[in-house]
SERODO-341477 format. One record per residue (C-alpha): residue in one letter; x negated, y, z. Coordinates in steps of 0.2 Angstrom, whole numbers. Example, Ala and Ser with C-alpha at 12.3 -4.5 7.8 and 13.67 -1.06 7.14 Angstrom:
BEGIN
> type	east	north	up
> A	-62	-22	39 .
> S	-68	-5	36 .
# end
This chain:
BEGIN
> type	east	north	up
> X	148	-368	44 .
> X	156	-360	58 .
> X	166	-341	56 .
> X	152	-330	62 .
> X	140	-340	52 .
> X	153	-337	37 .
> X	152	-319	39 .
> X	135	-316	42 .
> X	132	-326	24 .
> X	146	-316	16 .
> X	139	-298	21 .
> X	121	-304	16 .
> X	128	-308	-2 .
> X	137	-291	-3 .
> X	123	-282	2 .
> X	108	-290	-5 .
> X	119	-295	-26 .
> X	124	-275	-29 .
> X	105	-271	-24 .
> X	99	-282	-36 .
> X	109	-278	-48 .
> X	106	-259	-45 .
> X	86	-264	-49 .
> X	92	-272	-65 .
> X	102	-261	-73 .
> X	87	-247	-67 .
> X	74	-259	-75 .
> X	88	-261	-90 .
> X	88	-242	-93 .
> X	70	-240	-91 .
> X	66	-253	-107 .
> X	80	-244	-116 .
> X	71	-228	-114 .
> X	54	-233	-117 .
> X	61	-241	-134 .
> X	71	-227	-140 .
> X	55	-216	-138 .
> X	48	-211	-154 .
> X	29	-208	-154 .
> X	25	-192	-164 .
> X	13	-200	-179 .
> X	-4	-190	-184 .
> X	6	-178	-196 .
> X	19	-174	-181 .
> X	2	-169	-168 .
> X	-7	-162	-181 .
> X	10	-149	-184 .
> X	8	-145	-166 .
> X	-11	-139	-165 .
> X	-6	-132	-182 .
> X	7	-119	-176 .
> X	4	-119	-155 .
> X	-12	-111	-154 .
> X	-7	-104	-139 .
> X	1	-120	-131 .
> X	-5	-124	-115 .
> X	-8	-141	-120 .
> X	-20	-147	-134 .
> X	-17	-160	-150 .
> X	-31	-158	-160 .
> X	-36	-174	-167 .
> X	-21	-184	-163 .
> X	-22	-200	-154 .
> X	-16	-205	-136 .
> X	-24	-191	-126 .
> X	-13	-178	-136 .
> X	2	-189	-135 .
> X	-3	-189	-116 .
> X	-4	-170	-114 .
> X	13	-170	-124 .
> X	23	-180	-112 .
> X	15	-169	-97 .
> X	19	-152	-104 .
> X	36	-157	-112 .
> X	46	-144	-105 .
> X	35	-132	-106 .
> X	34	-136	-127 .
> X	52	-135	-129 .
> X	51	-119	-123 .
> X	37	-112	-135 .
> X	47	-118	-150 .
> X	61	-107	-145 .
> X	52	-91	-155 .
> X	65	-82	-157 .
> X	59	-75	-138 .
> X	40	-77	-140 .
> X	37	-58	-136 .
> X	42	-64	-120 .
> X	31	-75	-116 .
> X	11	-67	-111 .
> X	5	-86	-117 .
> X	12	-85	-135 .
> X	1	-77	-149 .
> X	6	-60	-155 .
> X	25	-61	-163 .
> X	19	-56	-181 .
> X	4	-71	-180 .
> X	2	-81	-192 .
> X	8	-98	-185 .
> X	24	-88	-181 .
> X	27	-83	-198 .
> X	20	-102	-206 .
> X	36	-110	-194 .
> X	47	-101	-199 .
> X	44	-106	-216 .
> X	45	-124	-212 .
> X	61	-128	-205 .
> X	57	-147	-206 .
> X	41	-144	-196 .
> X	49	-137	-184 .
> X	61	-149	-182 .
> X	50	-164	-182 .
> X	40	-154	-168 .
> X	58	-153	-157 .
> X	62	-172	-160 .
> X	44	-175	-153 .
> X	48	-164	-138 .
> X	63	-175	-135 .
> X	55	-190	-136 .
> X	41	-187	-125 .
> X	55	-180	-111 .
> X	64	-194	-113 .
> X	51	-207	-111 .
> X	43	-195	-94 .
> X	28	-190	-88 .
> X	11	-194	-87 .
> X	5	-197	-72 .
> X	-14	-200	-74 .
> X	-28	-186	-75 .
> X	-45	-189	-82 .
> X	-54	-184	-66 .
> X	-70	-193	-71 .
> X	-73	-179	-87 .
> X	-74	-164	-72 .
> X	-93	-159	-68 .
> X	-96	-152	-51 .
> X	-112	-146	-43 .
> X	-122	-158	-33 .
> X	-114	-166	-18 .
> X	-97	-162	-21 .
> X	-80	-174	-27 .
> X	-62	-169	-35 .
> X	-47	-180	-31 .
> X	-30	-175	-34 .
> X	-22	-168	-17 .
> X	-3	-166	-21 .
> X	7	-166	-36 .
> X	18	-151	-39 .
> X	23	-144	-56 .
> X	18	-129	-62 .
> X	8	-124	-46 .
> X	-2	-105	-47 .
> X	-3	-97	-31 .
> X	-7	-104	-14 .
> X	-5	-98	2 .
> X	-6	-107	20 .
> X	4	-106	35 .
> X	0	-106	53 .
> X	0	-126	55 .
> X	-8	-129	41 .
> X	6	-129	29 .
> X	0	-124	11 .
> X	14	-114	2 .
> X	14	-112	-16 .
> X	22	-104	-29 .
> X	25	-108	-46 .
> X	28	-97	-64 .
> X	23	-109	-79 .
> X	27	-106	-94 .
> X	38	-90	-100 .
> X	44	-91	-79 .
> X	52	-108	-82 .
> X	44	-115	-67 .
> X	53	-107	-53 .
> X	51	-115	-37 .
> X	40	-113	-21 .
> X	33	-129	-13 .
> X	28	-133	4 .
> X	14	-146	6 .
> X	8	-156	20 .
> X	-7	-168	24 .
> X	6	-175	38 .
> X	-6	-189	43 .
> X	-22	-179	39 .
> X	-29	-192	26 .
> X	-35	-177	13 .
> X	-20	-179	3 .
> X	-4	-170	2 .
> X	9	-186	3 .
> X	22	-171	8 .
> X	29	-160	-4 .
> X	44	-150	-3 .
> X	54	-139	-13 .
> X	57	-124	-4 .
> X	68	-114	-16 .
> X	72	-119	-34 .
> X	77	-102	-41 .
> X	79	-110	-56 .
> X	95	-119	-50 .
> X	101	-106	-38 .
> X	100	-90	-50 .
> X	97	-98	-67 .
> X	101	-80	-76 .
> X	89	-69	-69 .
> X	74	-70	-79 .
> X	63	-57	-65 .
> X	64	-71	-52 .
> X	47	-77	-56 .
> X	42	-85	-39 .
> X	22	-83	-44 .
> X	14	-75	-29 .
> X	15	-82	-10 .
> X	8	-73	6 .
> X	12	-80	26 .
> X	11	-66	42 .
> X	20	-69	58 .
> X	29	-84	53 .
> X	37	-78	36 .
> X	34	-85	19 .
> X	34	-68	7 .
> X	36	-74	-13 .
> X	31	-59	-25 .
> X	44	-58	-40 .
> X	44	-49	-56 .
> X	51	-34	-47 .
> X	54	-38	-30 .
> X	48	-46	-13 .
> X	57	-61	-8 .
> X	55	-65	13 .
> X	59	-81	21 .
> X	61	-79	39 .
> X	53	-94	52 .
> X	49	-103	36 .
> X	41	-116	45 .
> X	57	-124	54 .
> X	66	-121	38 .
> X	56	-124	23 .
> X	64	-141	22 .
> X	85	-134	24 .
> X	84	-123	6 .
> X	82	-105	15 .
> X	90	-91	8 .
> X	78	-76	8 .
> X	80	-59	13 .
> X	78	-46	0 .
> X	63	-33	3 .
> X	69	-14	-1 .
> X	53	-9	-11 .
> X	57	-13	-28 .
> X	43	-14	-44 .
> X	47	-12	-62 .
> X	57	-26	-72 .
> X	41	-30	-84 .
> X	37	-49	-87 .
> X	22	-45	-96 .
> X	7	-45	-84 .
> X	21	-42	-72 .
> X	17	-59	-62 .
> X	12	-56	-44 .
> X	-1	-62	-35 .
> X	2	-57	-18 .
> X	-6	-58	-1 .
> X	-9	-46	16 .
> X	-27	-37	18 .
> X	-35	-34	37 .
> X	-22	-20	41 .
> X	-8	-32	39 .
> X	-1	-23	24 .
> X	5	-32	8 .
> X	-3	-28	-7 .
> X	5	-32	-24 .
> X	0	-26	-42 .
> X	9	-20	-53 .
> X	-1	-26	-71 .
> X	0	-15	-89 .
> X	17	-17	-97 .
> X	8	-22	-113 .
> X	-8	-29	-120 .
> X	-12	-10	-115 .
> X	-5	4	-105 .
> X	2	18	-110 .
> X	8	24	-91 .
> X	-9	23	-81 .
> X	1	32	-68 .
> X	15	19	-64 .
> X	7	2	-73 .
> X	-12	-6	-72 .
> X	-10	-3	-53 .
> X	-12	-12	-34 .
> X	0	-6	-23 .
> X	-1	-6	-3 .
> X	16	-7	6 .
> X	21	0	19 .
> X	22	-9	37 .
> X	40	-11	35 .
> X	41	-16	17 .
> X	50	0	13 .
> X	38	10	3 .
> X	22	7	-6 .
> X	8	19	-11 .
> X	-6	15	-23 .
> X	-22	8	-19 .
> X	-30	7	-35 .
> X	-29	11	-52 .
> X	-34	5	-70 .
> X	-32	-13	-64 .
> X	-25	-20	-82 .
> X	-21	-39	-75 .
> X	-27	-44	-57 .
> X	-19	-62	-52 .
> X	-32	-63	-36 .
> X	-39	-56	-21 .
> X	-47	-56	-5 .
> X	-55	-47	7 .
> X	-73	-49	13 .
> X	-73	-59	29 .
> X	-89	-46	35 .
> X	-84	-29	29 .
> X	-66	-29	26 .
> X	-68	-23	9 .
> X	-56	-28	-7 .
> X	-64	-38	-23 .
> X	-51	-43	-35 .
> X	-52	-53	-50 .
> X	-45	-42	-67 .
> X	-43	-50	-85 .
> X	-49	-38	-99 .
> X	-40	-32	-113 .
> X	-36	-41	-130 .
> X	-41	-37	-149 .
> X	-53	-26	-146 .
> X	-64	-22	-160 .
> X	-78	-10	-159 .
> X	-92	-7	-174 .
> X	-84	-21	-184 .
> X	-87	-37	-172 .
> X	-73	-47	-168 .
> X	-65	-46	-149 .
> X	-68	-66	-146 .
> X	-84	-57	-134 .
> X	-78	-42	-129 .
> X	-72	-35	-116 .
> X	-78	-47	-101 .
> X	-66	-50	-88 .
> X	-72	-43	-70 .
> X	-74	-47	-52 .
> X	-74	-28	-44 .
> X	-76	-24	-27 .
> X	-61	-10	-19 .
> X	-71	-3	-3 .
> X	-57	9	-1 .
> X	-42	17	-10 .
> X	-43	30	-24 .
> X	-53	22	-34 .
> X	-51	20	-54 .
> X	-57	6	-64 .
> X	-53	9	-79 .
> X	-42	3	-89 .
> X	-33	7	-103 .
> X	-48	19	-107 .
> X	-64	10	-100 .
> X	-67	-9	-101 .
> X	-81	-19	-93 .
> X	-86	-2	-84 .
> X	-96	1	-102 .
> X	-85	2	-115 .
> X	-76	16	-121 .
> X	-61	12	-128 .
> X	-60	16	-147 .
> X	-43	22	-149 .
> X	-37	41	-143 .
> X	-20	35	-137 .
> X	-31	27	-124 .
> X	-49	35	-120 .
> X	-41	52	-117 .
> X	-35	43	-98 .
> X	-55	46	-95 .
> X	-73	41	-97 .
> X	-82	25	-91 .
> X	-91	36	-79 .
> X	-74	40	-72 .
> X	-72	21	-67 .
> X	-79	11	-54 .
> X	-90	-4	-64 .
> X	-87	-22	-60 .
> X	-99	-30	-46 .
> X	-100	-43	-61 .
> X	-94	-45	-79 .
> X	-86	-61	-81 .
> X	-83	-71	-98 .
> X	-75	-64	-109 .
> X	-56	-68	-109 .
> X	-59	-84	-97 .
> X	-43	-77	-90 .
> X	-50	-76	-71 .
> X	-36	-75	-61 .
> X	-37	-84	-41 .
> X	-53	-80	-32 .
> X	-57	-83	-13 .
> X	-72	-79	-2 .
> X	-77	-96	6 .
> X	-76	-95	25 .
> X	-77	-114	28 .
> X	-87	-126	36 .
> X	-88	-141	26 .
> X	-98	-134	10 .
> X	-117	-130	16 .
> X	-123	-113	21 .
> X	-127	-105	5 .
> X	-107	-108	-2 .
> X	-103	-96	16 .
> X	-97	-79	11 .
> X	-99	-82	-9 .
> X	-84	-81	-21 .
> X	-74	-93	-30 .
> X	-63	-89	-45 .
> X	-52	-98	-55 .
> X	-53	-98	-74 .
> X	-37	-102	-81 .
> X	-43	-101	-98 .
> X	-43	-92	-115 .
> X	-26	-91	-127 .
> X	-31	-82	-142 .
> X	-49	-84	-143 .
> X	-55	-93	-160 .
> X	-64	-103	-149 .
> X	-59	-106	-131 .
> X	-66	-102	-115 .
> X	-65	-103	-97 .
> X	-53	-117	-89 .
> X	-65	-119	-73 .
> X	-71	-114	-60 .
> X	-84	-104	-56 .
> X	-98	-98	-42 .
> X	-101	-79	-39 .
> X	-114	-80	-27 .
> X	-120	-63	-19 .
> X	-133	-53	-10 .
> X	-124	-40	1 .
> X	-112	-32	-11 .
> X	-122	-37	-25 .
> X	-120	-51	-35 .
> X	-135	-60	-42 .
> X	-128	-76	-50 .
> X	-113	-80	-62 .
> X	-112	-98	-63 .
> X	-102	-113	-65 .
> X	-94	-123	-49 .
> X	-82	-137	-58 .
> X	-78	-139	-78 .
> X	-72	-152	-87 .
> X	-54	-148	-90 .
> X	-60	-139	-107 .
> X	-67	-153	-120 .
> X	-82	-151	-130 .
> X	-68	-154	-144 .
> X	-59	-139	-140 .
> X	-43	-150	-132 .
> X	-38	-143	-114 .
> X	-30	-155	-101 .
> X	-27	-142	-86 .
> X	-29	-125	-82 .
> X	-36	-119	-64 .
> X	-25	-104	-58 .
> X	-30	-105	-39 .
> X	-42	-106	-25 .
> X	-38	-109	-6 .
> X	-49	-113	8 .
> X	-42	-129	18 .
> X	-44	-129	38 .
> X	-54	-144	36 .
> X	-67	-133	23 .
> X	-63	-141	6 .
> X	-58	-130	-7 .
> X	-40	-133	-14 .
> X	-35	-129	-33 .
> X	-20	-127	-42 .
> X	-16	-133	-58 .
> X	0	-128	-68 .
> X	-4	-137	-84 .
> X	-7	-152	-75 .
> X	4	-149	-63 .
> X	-6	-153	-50 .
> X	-19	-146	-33 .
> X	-36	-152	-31 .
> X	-46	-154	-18 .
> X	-66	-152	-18 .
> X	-74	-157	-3 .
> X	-93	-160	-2 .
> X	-101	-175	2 .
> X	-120	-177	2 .
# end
């Protein structure tokens, strides 16, 4: 064998023997952690349905499917079991509930429940959803269109680029994605991460990154109390942008203090400022949407008695505001329970002024019991909801459909996301659903796609929003499966 032959065979065998014994030792490792994971027995699942009613995954009944939603939502468990901060997280029951008070009683429960946490994040995540239980209307197919944890709201750039922003549980999420269907396939093979607030300012709790909006070549992320503005985001979502800091600030409140954010037909951003409890007791400076000015340097307020909104949009004919609003919890009126009262609401904003309602009116019909609250006003001091939605279906993402994929009657009709109930004995919502209407009427209230809800109660995934693609599907975000759909019809 001559020198150069000699060469060429010794740089083939120093290249090719450290790969393969990079593979092995990552196969190794792999078999290590997959036999050191611990699967939680019946008793161990059973503690967690027992104590987590307000989990976002379910464990009913044991079995693989909960051991499934376990190792999905790992991270996120870990962090309900820290209740010692529940009253800061809007998912957790009440801190005086009784599961709270049941844990804290059982050390060894809740010790057992942490080693199951560690197990699941040790042995990863699951990666398959059980599309085939999810019911749509006639003619229209789900399939998974990208993967990003913790995904809520979704906004889309100029080329196409779908933005989204992320709060998960207690804020623990805290990234912003960018997402690309590079080769136009229907699936969205790019994802990027623009900004990993969790890494870059792991101390501030307000940097919730849940709201997104795109104008003139900027990505804006609504945080707890501030705007966030990433300059010529589309050449730079890919090089960890640094944002600029907008001057208009909002309160530091996490409770309902998530923002949904997004620009209406005068090119102003609009941005809610949600009550500061289960109720307000400030109607003046909480349970509001703002309007900013042009320059992002002062807001004034659009609307009032708006307890929760998570999603708007403006009607693509008239201009006018609707906005989804979640209704309030344990209320109890002539001795029935709140499970069925009040309903949440899609409402219709046709200009600024308006009240609707809250803390003092609920569902535009119900007076609110308690003094603290009705001396704001009567119910025929607010503006009534163009429809009452189910009661705590938590609506929070809703779009008008503008595309042209979906037949004629879909055009101009409304599309919300229920993310799903939390403290309701039996739960409701975790769909989406169909408003369809007649003018600015609405004359039907039904359901689009369900499925993430089981007839046994147990919950895989929790739709948070809805986005129109350029190609007329219907995109959906998931942040308990960590995942975005996308609907498309096909007759």
């Amino acid at each position: 064998m001559n020198i150069a032959r000699r060469v060429i065979w010794l740089a083939l065998i120093l290249t090719v023997v450290p790969m393969a014994g990079c593979k092995t030792r990552s196969a190794v490792s792999s078999q290590v952690r997959g036999a050191g994971l611990a699967r939680p027995d019946a008793a161990t699942l059973a503690l967690f349905d027992n104590y987590c009613s307000g989990c976002h995954a379910a464990y009913a009944g044991g079995g693989d499917q909960a051991w499934a939603s376990i190792r999905r939502d790992a991270a996120e468990i870990s962090v309900r079991l820290d209740w010692d901060h529940a009253d800061k997280d809007q998912m957790m029951p009440p801190p005086d509930a009784e599961q709270h008070a049941r844990l804290a009683a059982a050390p060894g429960d809740r010790e057992k429940m942490r080693n199951a946490v560690k197990g699941a994040r040790s042995g990863g995540l699951a990666t398959e959803l059980p599309l085939d239980r999810i019911r749509l209307q006639p003619g229209f197919r789900i399939a998974v269109w990208a993967k990003a944890p913790g995904a809520r709201s979704m906004t889309m750039g100029d080329d196409g680029t779908v933005y989204v922003g992320t709060g998960g549980l207690g804020g623990r999420h805290k990234k912003v994605y960018a997402i690309k269907d590079a080769d136009g396939d229907g699936t969205g093979e790019s994802v990027t991460i623009v900004r990993d607030f969790e890494k870059t300012d792991p101390d501030d709790e307000l940097l919730v990154p849940n709201g997104v909006a795109f104008k003139d070549g900027a990505l804006y992320v609504g945080m707890i109390n501030r705007i966030f503005r990433f300059d010529n985001i589309g050449a730079n979502y890919n090089r960890n942008p640094r944002p600029e800091v907008e001057a208009v600030r909002f309160p530091d409140v996490m409770h309902h203090g998530w923002k949904f954010i997004a620009f209406g037909p005068d090119g102003r951003l609009y941005v809610p400022v949600g009550a500061e409890g289960n109720m307000t007791e400030d109607p003046e400076h909480f349970a509001l949407i703002y309007r900013l000015s042009e320059d992002m340097t002062s807001k004034e307020v659009f609307a009032k008695g708006v307890r929760n909104t998570v999603g708007f949009d403006w009607h693509p004919v008239t201009g006018e505001m609707w906005f989804t609003d979640n209704g309030r919890d344990n209320l109890v009126i002539d001795a029935r329970g709140s499970d069925d009262v009040p309903p949440d609401e899609l409402n219709r904003a046709p200009r600024a002024g308006l009240n609707f309602g809250h803390p003092f009116c609920h569902g535009g019909y119900i007076q609110d019991p308690d003094p603290a609250y009705s001396k704001w006003g009567k119910c025929s001091d607010a503006v009534p909801p163009v429809q009452k939605l189910g009661p705590h279906v938590a609506a929070l993402g809703m779009r008008f459909y503008t595309g042209q994929s979906f037949p004629q009657e879909f055009r101009n009709q409304v599309f919300i996301a229920e993310h799903g109930s939390w403290n309701r004995s039996q739960r409701i919502g975790y769909r989406v659903t169909l408003v369809r209407l007649d003018g600015n009427q609405a004359i039907s209230y039904e359901d689009f796609a369900t499925g993430w809800l089981g007839e046994d109660g147990n919950r895989w995934g929790r739709p948070v929003d809805v986005l129109v693609a350029p190609d007329g599907a219907l995109l959906v975000s998931d942040d308990l499966a960590g995942v975005i759909y996308r609907i498309t019809y096909q007759p």
